[in-house]
TORROFI-813765 format. One record per residue (C-alpha): residue number from 1; y negated, x negated, z negated; residue in three letters. Coordinates in nm, 3 decimals, padded with zeros to 5 digits. Layout:
% residues N
<NUM,<Y,X,Z>,'ALA'>
...
END
This chain:
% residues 249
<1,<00.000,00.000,00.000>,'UNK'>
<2,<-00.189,-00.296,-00.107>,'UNK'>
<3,<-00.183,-00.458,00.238>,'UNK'>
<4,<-00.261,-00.116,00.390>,'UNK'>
<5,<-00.550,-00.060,00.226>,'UNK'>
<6,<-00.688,-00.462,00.332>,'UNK'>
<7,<-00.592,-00.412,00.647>,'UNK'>
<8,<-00.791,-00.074,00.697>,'UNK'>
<9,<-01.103,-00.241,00.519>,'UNK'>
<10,<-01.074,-00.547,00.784>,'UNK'>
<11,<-01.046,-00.298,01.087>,'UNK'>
<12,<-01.362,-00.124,00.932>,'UNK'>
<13,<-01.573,-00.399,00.934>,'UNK'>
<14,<-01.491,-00.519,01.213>,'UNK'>
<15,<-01.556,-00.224,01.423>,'UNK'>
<16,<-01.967,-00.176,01.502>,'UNK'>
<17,<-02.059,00.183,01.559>,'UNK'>
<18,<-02.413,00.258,01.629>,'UNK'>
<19,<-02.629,00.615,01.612>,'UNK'>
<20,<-02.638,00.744,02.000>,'UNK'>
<21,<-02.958,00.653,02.140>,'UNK'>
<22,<-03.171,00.750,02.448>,'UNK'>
<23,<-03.326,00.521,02.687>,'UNK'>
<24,<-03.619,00.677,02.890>,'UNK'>
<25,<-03.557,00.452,03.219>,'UNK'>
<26,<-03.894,00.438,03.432>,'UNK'>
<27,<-04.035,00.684,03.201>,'UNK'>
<28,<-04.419,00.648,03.359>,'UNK'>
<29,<-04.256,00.800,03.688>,'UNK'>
<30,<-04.237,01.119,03.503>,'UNK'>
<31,<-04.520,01.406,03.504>,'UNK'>
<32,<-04.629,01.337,03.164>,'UNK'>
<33,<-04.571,00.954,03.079>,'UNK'>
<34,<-04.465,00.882,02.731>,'UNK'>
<35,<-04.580,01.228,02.647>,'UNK'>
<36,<-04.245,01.421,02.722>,'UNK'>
<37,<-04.000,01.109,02.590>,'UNK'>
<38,<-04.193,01.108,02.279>,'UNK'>
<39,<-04.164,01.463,02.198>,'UNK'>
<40,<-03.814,01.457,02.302>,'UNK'>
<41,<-03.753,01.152,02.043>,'UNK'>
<42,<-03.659,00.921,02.262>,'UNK'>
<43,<-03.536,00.566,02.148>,'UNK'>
<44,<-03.671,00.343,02.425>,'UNK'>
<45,<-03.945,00.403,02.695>,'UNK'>
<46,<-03.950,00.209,02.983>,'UNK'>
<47,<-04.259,00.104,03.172>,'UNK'>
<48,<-04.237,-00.164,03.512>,'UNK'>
<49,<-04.551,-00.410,03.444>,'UNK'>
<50,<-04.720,-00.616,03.676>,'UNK'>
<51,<-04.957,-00.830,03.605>,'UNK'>
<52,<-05.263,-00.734,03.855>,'UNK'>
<53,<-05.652,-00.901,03.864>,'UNK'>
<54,<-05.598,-01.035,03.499>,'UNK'>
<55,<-05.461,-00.641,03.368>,'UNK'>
<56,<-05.155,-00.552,03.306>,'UNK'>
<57,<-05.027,-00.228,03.528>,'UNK'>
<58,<-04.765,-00.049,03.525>,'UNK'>
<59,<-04.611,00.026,03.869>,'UNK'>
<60,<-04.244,00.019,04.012>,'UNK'>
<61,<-04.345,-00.133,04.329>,'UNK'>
<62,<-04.623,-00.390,04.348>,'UNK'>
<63,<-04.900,-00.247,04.212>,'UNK'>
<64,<-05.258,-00.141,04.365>,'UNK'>
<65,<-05.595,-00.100,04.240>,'UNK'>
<66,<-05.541,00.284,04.147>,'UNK'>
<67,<-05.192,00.214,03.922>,'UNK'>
<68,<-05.287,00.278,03.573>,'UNK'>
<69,<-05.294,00.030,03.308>,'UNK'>
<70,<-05.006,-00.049,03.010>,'UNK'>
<71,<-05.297,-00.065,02.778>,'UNK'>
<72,<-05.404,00.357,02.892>,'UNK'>
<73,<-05.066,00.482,02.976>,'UNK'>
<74,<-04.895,00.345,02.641>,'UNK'>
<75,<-05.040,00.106,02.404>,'UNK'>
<76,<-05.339,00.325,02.358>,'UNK'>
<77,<-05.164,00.625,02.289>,'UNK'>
<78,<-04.934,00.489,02.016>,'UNK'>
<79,<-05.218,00.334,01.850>,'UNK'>
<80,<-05.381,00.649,01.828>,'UNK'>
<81,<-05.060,00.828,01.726>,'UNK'>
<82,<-05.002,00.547,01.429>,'UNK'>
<83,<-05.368,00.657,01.319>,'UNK'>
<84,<-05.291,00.984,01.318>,'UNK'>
<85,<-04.964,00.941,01.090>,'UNK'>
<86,<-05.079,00.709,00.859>,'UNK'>
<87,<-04.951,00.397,01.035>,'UNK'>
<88,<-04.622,00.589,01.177>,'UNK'>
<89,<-04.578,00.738,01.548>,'UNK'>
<90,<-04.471,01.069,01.388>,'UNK'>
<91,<-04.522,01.294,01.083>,'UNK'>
<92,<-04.102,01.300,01.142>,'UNK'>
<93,<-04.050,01.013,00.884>,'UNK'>
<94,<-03.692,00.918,01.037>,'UNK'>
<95,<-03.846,00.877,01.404>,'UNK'>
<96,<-03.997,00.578,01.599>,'UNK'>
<97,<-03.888,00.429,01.890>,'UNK'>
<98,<-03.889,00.047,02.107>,'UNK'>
<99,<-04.111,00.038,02.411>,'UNK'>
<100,<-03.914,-00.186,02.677>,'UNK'>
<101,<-04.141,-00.398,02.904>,'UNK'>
<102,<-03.927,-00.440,03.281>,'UNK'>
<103,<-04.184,-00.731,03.409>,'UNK'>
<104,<-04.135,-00.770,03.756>,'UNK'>
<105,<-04.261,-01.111,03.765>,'UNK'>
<106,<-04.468,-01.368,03.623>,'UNK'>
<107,<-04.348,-01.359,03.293>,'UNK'>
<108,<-04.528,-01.697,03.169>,'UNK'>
<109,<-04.852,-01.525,03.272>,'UNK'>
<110,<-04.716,-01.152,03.096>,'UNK'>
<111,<-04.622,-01.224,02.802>,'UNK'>
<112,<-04.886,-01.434,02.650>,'UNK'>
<113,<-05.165,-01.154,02.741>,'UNK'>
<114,<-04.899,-00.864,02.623>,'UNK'>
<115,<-04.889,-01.033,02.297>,'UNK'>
<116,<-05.278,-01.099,02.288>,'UNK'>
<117,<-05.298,-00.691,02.345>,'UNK'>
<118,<-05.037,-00.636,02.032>,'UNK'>
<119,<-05.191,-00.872,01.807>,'UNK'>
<120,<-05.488,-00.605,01.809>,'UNK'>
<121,<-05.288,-00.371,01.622>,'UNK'>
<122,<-05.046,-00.579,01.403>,'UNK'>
<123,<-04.936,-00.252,01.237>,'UNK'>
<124,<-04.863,-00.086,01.519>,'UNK'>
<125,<-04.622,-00.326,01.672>,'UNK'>
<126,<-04.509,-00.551,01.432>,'UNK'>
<127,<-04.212,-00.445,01.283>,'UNK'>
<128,<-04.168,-00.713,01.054>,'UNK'>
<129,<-04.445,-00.607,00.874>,'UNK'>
<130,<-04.383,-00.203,00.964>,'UNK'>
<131,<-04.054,-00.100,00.946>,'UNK'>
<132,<-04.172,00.225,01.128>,'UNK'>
<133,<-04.400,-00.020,01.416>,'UNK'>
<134,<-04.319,00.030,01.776>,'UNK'>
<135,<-04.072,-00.277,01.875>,'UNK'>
<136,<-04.152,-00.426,02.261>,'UNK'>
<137,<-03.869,-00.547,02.427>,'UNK'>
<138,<-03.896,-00.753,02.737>,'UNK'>
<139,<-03.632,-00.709,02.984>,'UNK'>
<140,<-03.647,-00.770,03.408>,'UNK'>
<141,<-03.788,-01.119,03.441>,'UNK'>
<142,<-03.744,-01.262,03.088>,'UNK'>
<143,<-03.836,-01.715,02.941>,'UNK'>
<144,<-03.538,-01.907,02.887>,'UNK'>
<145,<-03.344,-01.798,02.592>,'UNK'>
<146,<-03.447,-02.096,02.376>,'UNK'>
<147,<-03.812,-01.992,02.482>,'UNK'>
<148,<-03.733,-01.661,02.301>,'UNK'>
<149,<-03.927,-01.820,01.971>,'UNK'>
<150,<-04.251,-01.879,02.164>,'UNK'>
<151,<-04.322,-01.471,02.106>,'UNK'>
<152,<-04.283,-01.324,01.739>,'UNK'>
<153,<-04.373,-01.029,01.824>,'UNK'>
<154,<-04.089,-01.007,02.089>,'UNK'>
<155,<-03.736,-00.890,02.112>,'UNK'>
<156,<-03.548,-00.902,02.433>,'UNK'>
<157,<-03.298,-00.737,02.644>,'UNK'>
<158,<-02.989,-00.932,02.685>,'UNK'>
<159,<-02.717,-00.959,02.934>,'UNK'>
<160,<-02.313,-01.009,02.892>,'UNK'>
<161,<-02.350,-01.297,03.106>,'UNK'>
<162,<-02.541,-01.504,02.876>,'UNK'>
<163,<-02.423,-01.712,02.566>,'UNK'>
<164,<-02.625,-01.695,02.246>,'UNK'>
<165,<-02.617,-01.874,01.935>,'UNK'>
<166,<-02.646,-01.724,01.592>,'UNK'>
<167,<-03.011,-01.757,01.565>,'UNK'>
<168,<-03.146,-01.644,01.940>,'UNK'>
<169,<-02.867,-01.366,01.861>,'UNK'>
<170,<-03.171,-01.226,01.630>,'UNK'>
<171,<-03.417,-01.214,01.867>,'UNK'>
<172,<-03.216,-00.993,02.129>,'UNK'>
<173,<-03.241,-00.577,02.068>,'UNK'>
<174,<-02.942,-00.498,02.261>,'UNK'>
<175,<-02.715,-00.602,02.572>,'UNK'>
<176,<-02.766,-00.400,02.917>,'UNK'>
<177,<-02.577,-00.434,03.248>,'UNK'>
<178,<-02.578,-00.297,03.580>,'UNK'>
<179,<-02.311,00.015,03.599>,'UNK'>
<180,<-02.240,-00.086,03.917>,'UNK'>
<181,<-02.127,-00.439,03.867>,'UNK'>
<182,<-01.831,-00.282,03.701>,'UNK'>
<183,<-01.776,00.084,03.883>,'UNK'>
<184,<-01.880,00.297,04.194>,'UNK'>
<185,<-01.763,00.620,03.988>,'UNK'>
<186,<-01.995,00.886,04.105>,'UNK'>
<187,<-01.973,01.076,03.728>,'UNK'>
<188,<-01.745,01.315,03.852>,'UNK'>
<189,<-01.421,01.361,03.659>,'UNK'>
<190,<-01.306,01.102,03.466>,'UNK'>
<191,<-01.388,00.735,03.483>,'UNK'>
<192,<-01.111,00.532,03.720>,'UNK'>
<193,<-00.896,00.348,03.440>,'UNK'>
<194,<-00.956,00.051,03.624>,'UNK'>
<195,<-01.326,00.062,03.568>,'UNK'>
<196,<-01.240,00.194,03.242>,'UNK'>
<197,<-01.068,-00.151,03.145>,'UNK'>
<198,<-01.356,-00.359,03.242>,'UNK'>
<199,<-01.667,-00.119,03.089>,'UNK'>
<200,<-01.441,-00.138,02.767>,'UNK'>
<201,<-01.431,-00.542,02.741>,'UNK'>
<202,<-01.819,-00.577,02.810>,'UNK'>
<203,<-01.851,-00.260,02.539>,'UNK'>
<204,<-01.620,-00.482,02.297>,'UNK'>
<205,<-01.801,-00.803,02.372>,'UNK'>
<206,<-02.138,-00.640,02.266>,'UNK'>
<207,<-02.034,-00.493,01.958>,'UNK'>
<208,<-01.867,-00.804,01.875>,'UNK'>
<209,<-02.222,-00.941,01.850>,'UNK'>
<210,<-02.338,-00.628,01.628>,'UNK'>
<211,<-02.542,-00.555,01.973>,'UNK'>
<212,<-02.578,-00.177,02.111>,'UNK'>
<213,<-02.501,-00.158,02.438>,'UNK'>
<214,<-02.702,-00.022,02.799>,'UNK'>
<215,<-02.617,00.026,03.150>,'UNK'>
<216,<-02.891,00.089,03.418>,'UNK'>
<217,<-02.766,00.253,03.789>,'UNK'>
<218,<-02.506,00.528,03.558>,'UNK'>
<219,<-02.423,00.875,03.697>,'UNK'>
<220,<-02.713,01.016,03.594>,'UNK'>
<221,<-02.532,01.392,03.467>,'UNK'>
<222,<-02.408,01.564,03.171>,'UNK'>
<223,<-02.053,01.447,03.267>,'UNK'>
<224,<-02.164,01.107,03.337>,'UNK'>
<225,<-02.308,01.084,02.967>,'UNK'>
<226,<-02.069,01.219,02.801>,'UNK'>
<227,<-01.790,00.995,02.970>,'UNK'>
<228,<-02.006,00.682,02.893>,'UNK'>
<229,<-02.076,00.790,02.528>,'UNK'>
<230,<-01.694,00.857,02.459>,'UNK'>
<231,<-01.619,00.501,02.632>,'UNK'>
<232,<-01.868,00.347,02.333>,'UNK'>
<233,<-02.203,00.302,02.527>,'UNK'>
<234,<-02.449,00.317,02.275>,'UNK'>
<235,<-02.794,00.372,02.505>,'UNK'>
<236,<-02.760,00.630,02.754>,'UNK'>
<237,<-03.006,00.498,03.071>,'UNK'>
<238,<-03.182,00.818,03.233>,'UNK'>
<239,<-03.447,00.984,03.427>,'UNK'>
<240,<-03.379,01.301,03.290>,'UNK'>
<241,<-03.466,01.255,02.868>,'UNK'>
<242,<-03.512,01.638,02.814>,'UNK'>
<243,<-03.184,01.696,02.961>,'UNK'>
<244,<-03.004,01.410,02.826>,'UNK'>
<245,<-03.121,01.520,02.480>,'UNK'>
<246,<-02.977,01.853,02.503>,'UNK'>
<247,<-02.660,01.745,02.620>,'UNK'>
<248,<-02.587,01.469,02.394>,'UNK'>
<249,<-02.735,01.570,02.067>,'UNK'>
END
C-alpha cells in the first residue's frame, strides 16, 4: 500500500496541468480591438508591431501611415483601465491577462523603445512588482535566448525547437508551435493517431518544462478546440474569442 501511495504522489507531481486559457490571435483585426477579448476575459491578446518613422504600429502586413499605433490601440487603454481599478485591469479581482507582441522585424530597434513605453507605467506592466500588471510577451522575431536578460520587463514565447537552461527557462511564458508542422487535420472528426503521437510528445516536452503550451494555424472550430484541449493544449490560438469562450468554458 505503502509503495502505492509513493508511487501515486510521484505520478502527481510529475504531471503539469494548467487552467485552460485563451489566446486572442491577431486580435487588432477584429471590429473592436482589445475591447471584445477583454470583456470576453481573454488570457493573451495579440497585436503584429512594426516599427514605422520611430512609432511603433500595429499592422499584419507592413504597415502605412494610417495603421494605428500600439501605444492608442493597447497600451493606452490598459493604462487607463489600471486607473480605473485601482492599479488592476478589472474590478473582477481573479482576471488579468499577457499582451503578446508578434514583431515582424527589427527586434533590436523594438524592443528597447517597447520597454521605454512600459517603463512609463511600471505598475501597469511590471508584474514583478504587480501581481495583477499586464505581462508583454515577445514572440515572431525574438534576441538570442541568452539576450533574453537585456529586457526585465520581458517574457518570451518559446519554441520546442530550442534548448533552455534552468535560468532562461524563467524568462519564457509558454512554448507555441505551428499546428501544421505536425498535422494537416482539417478539425473534422477526430485527430489522425498519427498526428496524435507527435502533438502528444511536443505537449509532454512542454509540460516537462512546467511550460503551457500554444499552437498557431489550428482548426479554428468548436471541434477543433475541443480535440486540442482533450489532447493537453493548454492555449487555444483563435480568431473567434467570443466563440471560443462559449465553447470551452
Amino acid at each position: 500500500m505503502r509503495s502505492y501511495i509513493l508511487l501515486t504522489l510521484l505520478w502527481l507531481t510529475a504531471t503539469v496541468t494548467f487552467a485552460q486559457k485563451i489566446h486572442a490571435h491577431n486580435d487588432y483585426a477584429q471590429p473592436r480591438p482589445f475591447v471584445d477579448a477583454y470583456e470576453k476575459r481573454a488570457d493573451f491578446i495579440e497585436a503584429d508591431v512594426w516599427l514605422l518613422n520611430g512609432k511603433l504600429v500595429v499592422s499584419h502586413e507592413k504597415p502605412t501611415a494610417s495603421s494605428p499605433t500600439l501605444d492608442s490601440l493597447y497600451l493606452k487603454p490598459i493604462a487607463r483601465l489600471f486607473l480605473q481599478n485601482k492599479e488592476k485591469p478589472s474590478p473582477d479581482r481573479d482576471y488579468t491577462f499577457s499582451l503578446v507582441i508578434d514583431v515582424k522585424e527589427n527586434f533590436a530597434e523594438v524592443l528597447p523603445l517597447l520597454t521605454t513605453m512600459l517603463q512609463e507605467n511600471l505598475p501597469v506592466f511590471n508584474r514583478a512588482a504587480n501581481a495583477k500588471a499586464v505581462q508583454v510577451i515577445i514572440s515572431g522575431e525574438r534576441p538570442r535566448i541568452q539576450n533574453y536578460f537585456d529586457y526585465p520587463l520581458l517574457q518570451f514565447d518559446g519554441r520546442p525547437s530550442e534548448v533552455y537552461d534552468e535560468e532562461t527557462l524563467g524568462r519564457v511564458a509558454l512554448i507555441s508551435d505551428n499546428f501544421r508542422s505536425y498535422s494537416r487535420w482539417d478539425g473534422t472528426g477526430d485527430i489522425p493517431d498519427a498526428d496524435r503521437d507527435k502533438l502528444k510528445r511536443v505537449i509532454k516536452r512542454a509540460h516537462s518544462d512546467n511550460k503551457p503550451i500554444r499552437f498557431w494555424a489550428i482548426p479554428d472550430t468548436p471541434n477543433g478546440w475541443k480535440q486540442l484541449k482533450k489532447l493537453g493544449v493548454d492555449i487555444i490560438n483563435t480568431d473567434k474569442v467570443a466563440e471560443c469562450v462559449q465553447a470551452m468554458r
